[in-house]
C-alpha positions in Angstrom: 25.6 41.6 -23.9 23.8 42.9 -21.0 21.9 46.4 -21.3 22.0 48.0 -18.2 20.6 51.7 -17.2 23.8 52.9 -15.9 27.0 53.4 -17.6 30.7 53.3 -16.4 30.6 55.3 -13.3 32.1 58.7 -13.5 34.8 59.2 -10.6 33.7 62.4 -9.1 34.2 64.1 -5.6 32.4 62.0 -3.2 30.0 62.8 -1.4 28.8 61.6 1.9 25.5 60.5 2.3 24.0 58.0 5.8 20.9 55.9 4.3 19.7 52.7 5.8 18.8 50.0 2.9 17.0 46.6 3.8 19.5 43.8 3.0 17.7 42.6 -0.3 18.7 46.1 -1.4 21.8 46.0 -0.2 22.5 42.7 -1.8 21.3 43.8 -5.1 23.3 46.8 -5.5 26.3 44.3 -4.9 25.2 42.1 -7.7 24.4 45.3 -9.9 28.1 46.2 -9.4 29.5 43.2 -10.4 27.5 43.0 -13.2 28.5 46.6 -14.3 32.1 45.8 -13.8 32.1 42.3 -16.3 29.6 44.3 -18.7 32.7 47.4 -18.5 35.6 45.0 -18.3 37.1 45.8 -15.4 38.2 43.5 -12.7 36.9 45.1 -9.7 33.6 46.2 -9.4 32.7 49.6 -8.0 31.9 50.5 -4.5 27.7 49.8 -4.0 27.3 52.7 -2.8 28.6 54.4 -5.5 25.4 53.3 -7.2 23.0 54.9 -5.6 23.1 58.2 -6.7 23.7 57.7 -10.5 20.6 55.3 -10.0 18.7 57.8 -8.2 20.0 60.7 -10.9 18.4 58.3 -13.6 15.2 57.4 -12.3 14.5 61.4 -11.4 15.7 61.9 -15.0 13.5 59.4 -16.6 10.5 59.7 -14.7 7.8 62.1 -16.4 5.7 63.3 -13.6 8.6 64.7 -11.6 10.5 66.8 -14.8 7.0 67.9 -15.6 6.2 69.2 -11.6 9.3 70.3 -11.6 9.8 72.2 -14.8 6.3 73.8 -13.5 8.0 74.2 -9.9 10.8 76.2 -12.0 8.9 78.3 -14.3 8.9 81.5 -14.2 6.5 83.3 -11.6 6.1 80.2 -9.7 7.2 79.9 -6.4 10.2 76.9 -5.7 10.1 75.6 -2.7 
């Protein structure tokens, strides 16, 4: 079975974001979905741009540098910006 980062995506509120993704992008978020949908079972696989931000959520969650500058950004006495 396939291991993929992301899960079953939740259905939340959407949210409307505008981005502008080259086409190799765009393609691969299609082939992502329809990977997550046969790994999940289900027939139809989610909207692509759906994707991106439970992608972007787990690559800020899973990258070091940013928790760490940002726990610092957040700590008390410091100044968020």
């Amino acid at each position: 079975m396939t291991k993929l980062k992301l899960s079953a995506i939740p259905d939340d509120r959407p949210v409307k974001i505008t981005a502008e993704l080259p086409a190799a992008v765009h393609r691969d978020l299609v082939a992502y979905a329809e990977i997550l949908a046969r790994t999940n079972g289900e027939k139809t696989p989610p909207d692509p741009a759906k994707l991106v931000a439970p992608m972007l959520q787990r690559f800020m969650a899973t990258d070091k540098v940013f928790r760490k500058a940002r726990g610092q950004m957040l700590a008390p006495g410091s100044r968020a910006v």
